[in-house]
Residue, then its C-alpha position, 0 to 999 in steps of 0.5 A: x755190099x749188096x741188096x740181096x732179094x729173093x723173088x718167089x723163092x722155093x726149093x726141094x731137094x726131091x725131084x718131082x715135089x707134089x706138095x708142100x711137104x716136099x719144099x725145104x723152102x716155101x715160096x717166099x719174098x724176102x729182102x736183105x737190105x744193103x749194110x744190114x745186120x741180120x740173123x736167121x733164126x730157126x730149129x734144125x731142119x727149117x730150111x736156114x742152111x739151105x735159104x743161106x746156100x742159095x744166096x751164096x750159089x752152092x744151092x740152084x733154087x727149084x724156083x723164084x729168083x735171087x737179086x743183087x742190086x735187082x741183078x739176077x744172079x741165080x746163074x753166077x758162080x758163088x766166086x762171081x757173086x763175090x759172097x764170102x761164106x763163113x761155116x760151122x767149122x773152119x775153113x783154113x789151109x793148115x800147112x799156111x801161116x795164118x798172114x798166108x791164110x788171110x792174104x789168100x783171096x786177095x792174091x787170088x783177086x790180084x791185090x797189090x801186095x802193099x794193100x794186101x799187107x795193110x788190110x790183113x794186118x787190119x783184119x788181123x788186129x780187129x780179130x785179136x790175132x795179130x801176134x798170130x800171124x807168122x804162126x802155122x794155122x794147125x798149131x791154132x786153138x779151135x777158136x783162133x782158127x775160127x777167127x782166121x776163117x772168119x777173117x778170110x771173108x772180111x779181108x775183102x773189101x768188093x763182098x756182096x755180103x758175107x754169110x755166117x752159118x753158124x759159126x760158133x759150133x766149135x767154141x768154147x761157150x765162154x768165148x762165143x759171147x766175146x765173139x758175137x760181140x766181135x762180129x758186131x763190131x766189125x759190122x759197125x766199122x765196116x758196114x758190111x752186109x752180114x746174114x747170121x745162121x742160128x738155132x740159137x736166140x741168145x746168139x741171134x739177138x746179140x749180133x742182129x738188127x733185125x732177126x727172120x724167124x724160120x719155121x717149115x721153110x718159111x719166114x714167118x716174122x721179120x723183125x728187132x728182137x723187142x717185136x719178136x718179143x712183144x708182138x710174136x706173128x705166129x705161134x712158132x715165134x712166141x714158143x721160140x723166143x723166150x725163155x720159157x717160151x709163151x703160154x699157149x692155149x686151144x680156145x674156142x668162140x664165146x660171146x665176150x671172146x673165147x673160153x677153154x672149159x668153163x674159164x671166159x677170156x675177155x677180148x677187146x673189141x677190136x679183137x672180137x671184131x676180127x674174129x667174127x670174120x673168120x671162119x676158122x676153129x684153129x684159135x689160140x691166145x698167147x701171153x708171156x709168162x711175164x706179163x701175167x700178174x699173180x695176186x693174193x687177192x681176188x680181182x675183177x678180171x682175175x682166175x683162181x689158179x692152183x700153184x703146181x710147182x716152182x723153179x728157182x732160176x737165181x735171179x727170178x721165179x718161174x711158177x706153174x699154175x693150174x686153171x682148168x685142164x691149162x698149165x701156165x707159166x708166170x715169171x715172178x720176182x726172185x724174193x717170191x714165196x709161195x707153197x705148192x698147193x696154195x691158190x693164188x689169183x692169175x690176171x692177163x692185161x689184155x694188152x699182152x693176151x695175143x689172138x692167133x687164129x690158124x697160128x697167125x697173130x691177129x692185129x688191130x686194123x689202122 
């Protein structure tokens, strides 16, 4: 295992870049902790493959550095920096049994063949394959292959850390949760620094500790799933995480806090504070749709709202309300009855109405 660090880390695929546009990774720091469990989450084109090759050696960054243990190992092979690397689809040989397969990179690093047979009937019986070992690899199922190759990267007990990039493109959607809860496993038995690529939240909180949000080629939040939640550090993070995403809207300066229209947002003071030294008119408030409260009734810090229409998801409601130009999404319990057109009243508890000023969170000071 291995701390990997990426120092002022930057890379474009164009040969003279002349602006940031040009950067599939922005300069970042970034650390992956010794034994981690971690995921990297982002929509396609944000620069998650490319961060993920870099680290593993197939990817030379244009700047910055790569570290393991403090090493700088920009120059080393992806075979010197032992990275074992798991891809969207499976990487076996099929003409090889599967015990062939798993044995591989162990007779390649000249383990003693005793040990070879103790750790790939290990592996095997922590993958669920075991009474697949004397099978021929093309004869598998798409996601017993997966599992092999999955396997290749864990047999070896000298990795740096094993990188996953999205590896459940191929399996069955009844299987992947089976799997991600597999993967997690294995991480606590063998505490192995694991790094999991992902566009897919569901799959990022499932099998991470900690999750780092891409967006434009930068990380833009490093942390637990309840932090990306509750605490989003940029606007990306709060429309992505959730389901539906959090409510979002352009606002500008007031004198108790913002408004959009003619409807006065309260801030606290800390947050009207903050705001007063910054010069930006890139100002957002955020809320989720399941913080906001809909009442029959007025109250003191309550909107009129028009209920524009309803989505009955089984276990729970999710409404559209009209204030203003504004729509906004409420979740609300599944026994929720309203009519389309009915005026409702709409409260945002001011510890869940999040400030964002150039899409960045402002937090209060310690």
């Amino acid at each position: 295992m291995a701390e990997i660090h990426l120092k002022s880390l930057a890379h474009s695929y164009s040969k003279s870049p002349s602006g940031p546009e040009d950067y599939a990774i922005r300069q970042l720091d970034h650390v992956w902790h010794k034994g981690g469990a971690y995921a990297l989450l982002g929509p396609s084109g944000c620069g998650k493959s490319t961060m993920l090759n870099i680290i593993s050696g197939l990817v030379q960054p244009s700047e910055g550095e790569v570290l393991f243990d403090g090493k700088r190992v920009n120059a080393l092979s992806p075979r010197d920096r032992n990275i074992a690397q798991v891809f969207q689809f499976p990487v076996i040989y099929d003409s090889m049994t599967v015990y062939q397969n798993l044995a591989f990179p162990l007779k390649n690093n000249k383990v003693p063949s005793a040990r070879i047979k103790e750790r790939v009937q290990e592996i095997a019986e922590v993958l669920e394959i075991e009474d697949k070992l004397h099978k021929k690899a093309k004869n598998l199922t798409a996601d017993e292959k997966q599992k092999v190759s999955m396997g290749r990267g864990l047999v070896r007990e000298d990795v740096s850390a094993i990188l996953f990039d999205e590896p459940l493109t191929v399996i069955d959607p009844q299987l992947k949760w089976k799997l991600r809860r597999k993967l997690k496993q294995i991480h606590e038995q063998f505490d192995i620094t694991m790094v999991y690529v992902t566009h897919d939240q569901l799959e990022a909180s499932t099998f991470a500790d900690k999750i780092a949000v891409m967006y434009d080629g930068q990380i833009v939040q490093f942390g637990t799933p309840t932090e990306l939640f509750e605490q989003p550090n940029h606007t990306f993070v709060g429309y992505f995480i959730g389901s539906p995403g959090m409510n979002l809207i352009d606002v500008e300066r007031s004198a108790t806090g913002v408004r959009f229209g003619s409807t006065e947002i309260t801030l606290s003071p800390w947050q009207v504070e903050q705001l007063a030294r910054l010069n930006s008119t890139n100002i957002k408030i955020g809320i989720r749709p399941e913080f906001i409260r809909l009442e029959m009734k007025p109250l003191d810090d309550s909107y009129e709202v028009e209920v524009m229409d309803m989505e009955d998801l089984g276990t729970y409601k999710i409404v559209d309300v009209g204030l203003e130009a504004q729509t906004l999404k409420v979740r609300v319990d599944e026994d929720f009855q309203v009519a389309i057109g009915s005026r409702l009243h709409l409260s945002m508890p001011s510890q869940w109405t999040m400030l964002y000023v150039d899409e960045f969170l402002i937090q209060e000071q310690s």
